[in-house]
N, C-alpha and C positions, 0 to 999 in steps of 0.2 A: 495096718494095725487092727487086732480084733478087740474091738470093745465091747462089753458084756452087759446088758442095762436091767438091770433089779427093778419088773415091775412091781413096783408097792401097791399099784392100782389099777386103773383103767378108766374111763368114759363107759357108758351105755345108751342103749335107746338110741334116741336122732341122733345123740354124739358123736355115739359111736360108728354109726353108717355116716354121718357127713364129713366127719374128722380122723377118724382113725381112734387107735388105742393111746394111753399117754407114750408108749413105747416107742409107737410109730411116729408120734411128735416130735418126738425126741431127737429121732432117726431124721426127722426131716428138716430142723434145727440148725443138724451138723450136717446135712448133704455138702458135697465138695470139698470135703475137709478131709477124705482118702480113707477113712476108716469103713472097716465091716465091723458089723452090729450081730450078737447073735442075745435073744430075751429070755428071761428066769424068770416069770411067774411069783415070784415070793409069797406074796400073800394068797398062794393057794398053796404054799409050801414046797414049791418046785425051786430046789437051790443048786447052784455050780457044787463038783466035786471040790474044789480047793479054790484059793483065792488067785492062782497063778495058773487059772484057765483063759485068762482074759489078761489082755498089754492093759488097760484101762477099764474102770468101770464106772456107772452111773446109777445112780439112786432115785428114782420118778416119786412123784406127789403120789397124795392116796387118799382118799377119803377117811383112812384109820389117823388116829392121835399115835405118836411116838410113846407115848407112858402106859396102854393099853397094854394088861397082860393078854399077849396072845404069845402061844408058842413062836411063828413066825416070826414076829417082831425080837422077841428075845435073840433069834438062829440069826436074823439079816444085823444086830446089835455086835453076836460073834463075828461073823462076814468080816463087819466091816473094822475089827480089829485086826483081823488077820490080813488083810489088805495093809494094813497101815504100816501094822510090824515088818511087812515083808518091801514098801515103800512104794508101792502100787498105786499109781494115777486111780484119784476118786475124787468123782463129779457128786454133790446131792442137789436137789431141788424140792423146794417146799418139804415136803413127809421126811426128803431123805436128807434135807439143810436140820432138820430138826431132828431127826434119827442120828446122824453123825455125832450130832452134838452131844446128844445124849449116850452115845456109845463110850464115848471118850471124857465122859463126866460132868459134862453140863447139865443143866435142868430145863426142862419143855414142859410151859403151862398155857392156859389158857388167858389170852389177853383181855383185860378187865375193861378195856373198851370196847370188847364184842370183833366181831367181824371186820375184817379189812379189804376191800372190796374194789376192783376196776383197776386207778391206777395209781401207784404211789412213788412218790420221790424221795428217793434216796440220795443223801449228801457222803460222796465219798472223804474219808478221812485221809489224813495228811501221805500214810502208806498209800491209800487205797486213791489217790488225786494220779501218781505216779502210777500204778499197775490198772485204772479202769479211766485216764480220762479225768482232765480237774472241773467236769459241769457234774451237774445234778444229773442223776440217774432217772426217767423217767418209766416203770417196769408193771407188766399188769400181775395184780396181787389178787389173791381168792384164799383166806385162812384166819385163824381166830387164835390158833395154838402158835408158840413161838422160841425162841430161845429164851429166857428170863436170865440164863446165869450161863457165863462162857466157861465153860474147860479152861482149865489155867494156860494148854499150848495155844488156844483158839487167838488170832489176831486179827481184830478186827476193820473189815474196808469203807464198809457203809454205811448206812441204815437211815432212819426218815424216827419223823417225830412219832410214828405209830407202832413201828417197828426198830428199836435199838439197835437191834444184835442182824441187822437185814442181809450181811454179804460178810464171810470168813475164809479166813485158810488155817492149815496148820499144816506149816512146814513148806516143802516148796510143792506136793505131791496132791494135796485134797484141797478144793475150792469148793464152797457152797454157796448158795440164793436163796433166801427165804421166796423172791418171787420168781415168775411163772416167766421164763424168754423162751420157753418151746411155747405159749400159747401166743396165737397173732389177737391182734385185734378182731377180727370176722367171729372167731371162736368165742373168746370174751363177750359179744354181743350175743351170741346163740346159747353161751354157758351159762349164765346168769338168771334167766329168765327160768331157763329147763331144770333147774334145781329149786326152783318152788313150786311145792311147802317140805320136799324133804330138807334142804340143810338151811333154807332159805323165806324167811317172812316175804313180802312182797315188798315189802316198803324198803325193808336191807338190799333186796335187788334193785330197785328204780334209785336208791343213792348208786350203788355203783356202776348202773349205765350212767348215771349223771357226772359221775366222775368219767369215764371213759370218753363222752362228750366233750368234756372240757379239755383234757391231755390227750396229746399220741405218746404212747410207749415207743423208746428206740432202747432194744434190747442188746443193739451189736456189741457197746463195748462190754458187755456178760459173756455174749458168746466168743468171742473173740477171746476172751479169757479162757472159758473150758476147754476151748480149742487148743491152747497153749499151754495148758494142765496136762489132758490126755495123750499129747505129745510129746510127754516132759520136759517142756521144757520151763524156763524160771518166769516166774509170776514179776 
């Protein structure tokens, strides 16, 4: 299967040389799981001809807000309707859990508790006990923007008391995460720090190595899900 992964963003600097692109995270996520991967740029404007260039697609974090007028963002909004319409496996994560949403009529704000940082738990909902596993999701989170209001088809699997709307589908073909199960923990500990003072005070980073301390993230039963999206098979 060619799966086609929309980067919304990237890594730079040390990130980038010790960890790869988010793409590549992505890629290495889903290793074993039979698929080719081939990347689109988005946010420099580099888009697929159609949406039935790829058996499945993916949607990576990004440093951009979802409600940002940028051209891109408006074109990857089209994307991923026509993906939908056409009934095409679609993965998003963080930028692109909150880009979906809002493609298909939900609203993405900023969380009035600020930043969510290291790691967070997630209590699957009564759907979501039978398709993820009936323990508490423990998942490493890095974002501030969120879903606020679900799309009427959006059904929700999980979410944590910081984040409501944390894990959705709609339909049997699109699964999103508001958090991060391409980033391991090693990453989390190197990404946090290297982002102060651009997106990050110092004291908002030392809460969330402080969190990261405290919990291990087990991100399998998420992957194991997209795994089973991009394959179509039923949630």
């Amino acid at each position: 299967m060619k799966i086609g992964i929309l980067a919304a963003g990237t890594n730079s600097g040390v990130l980038l040389e010790q960890f790869g692109s988010f793409a590549r995270m992505t890629e290495e996520m889903l290793a074993g799981a039979g698929f080719r991967f081939k990347t689109w740029d988005v946010s420099l404007g580099i888009f697929p001809d159609s949406s039935g260039e790829c058996d499945g697609w993916i949607i990576t974090g990004s440093p951009a807000s979802a409600y940002e007028p940028r051209e891109w963002i408006a074109k990857l909004e089209s994307l991923v309707r026509a993906i939908d319409q056409a009934g095409i496996p679609l993965i998003g994560i963080c930028f692109g859990h909150q880009l979906i949403a809002q493609a298909l009529g939900g609203v993405v704000t900023k969380a009035d508790a600020g930043w969510g940082l290291g790691v967070d738990i997630y209590q699957p909902t009564e759907t979501g006990q039978s398709l993820l596993g009936g323990n508490p999701l423990a998942l490493h989170i890095i974002h501030q923007d969120q879903v606020t209001e679900l799309p009427e088809r959006a059904e929700l699997l999980a979410g944590s008391a910081f984040c409501q709307n944390g894990v959705l589908r709609y339909d049997q073909h699109i699964f999103t995460v508001q958090a991060h199960p391409e980033f391991g923990r090693e990453y989390m500990f190197a990404e946090l720090p290297a982002i102060v003072p651009e997106y990050l005070t110092a004291a908002e980073a030392e809460k969330g190595l402080q969190s990261l301390q405290c919990y291990a993230a087990d991100s399998a039963p998420v992957v194991d899900a997209i795994i089973r999206v991009l394959k179509g098979g039923s949630l």
